[in-house]
DOKOLTOR-268251 format. One record per residue (C-alpha): residue in one letter; residue number from 1; x, y, z. Coordinates in steps of 0.25 Angstrom, whole numbers, always signed. Each point is the difference from the previous one (the first is absolute). Example, Ala and Ser with C-alpha at 12.3 -4.5 7.8 and 13.67 -1.06 7.14 Angstrom:
2
> a | 1 | +49 | -18 | +31
> s | 2 | +6 | +14 | -2
//
This chain:
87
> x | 1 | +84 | -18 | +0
> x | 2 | +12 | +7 | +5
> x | 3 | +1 | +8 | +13
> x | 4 | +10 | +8 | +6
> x | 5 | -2 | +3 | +13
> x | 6 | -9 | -3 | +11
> x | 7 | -14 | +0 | -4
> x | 8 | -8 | +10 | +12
> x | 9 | -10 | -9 | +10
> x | 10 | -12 | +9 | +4
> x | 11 | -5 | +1 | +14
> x | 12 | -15 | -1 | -6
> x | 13 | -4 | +4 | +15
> x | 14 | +10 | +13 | +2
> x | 15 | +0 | +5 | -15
> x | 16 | -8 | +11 | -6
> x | 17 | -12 | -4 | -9
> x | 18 | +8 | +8 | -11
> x | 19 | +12 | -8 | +3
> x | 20 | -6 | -14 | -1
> x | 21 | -7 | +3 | -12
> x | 22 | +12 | +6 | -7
> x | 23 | +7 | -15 | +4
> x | 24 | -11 | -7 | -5
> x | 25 | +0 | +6 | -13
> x | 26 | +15 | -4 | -2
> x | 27 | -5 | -14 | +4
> x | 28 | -9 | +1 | -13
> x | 29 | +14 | +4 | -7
> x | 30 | +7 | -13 | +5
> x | 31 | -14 | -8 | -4
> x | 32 | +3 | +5 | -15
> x | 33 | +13 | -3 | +1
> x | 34 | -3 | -14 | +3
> x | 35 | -11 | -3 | -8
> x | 36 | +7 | +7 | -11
> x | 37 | +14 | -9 | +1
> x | 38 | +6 | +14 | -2
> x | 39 | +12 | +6 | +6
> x | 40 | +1 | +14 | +7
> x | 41 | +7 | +6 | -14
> x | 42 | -10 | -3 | -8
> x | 43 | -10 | +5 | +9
> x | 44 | +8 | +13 | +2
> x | 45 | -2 | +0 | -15
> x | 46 | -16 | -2 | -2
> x | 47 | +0 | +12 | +11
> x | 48 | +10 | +9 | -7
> x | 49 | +9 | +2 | +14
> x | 50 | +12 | -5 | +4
> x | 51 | +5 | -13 | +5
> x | 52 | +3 | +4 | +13
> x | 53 | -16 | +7 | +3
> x | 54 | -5 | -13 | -3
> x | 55 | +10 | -8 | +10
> x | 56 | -6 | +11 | +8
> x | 57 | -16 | -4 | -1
> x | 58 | +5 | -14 | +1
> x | 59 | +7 | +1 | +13
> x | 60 | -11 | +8 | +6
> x | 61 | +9 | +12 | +3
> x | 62 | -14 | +7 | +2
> x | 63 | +7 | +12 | +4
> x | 64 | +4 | +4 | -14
> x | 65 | -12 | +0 | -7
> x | 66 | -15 | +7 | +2
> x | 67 | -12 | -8 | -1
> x | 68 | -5 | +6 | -14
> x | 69 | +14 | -2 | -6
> x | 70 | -2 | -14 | +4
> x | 71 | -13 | +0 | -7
> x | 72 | +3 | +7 | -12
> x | 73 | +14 | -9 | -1
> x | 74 | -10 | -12 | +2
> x | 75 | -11 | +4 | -10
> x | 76 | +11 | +1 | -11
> x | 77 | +2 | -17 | +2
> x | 78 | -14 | -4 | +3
> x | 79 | -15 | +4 | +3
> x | 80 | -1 | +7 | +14
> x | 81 | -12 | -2 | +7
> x | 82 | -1 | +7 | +15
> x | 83 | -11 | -5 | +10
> x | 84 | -1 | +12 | +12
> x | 85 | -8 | -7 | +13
> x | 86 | -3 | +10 | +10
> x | 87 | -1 | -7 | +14
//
């Protein structure tokens, strides 16, 4: 996998809900990278976007994307499933 960049750390205690759940959907991006042996080109082209929205996702520049781009982007690579627990 390649990465340009410094990937973003989130401060789970600080952040927004929104925020953390937008960086843990690209998290599921870097899993299907992984457990696809596939590299950031080739994933920019199963999603039909450019190279550099996917390094992007992968780097957790959350800032760029809203979370149902993130979704959609994600259902086009694999099944999404989403689990809401009110607390």
């Amino acid at each position: 996998m390649e990465l340009g960049g410094p990937t973003l750390v989130i401060d789970y205690k600080n952040s927004t809900h929104s925020d953390v759940f937008k960086y843990r959907l690209c998290q599921e991006f870097v899993k299907f990278l992984k457990e696809k042996n596939i590299n950031q080109v080739e994933l920019a082209k199963q999603l039909k976007v450019d190279k550099a929205v996917v390094n992007k996702i992968i780097l957790h520049k959350i800032e760029h994307f809203t979370i149902d781009r993130l979704i959609d982007l994600l259902s086009l690579v694999k099944s999404v499933d989403i689990l809401f627990k009110a607390s």
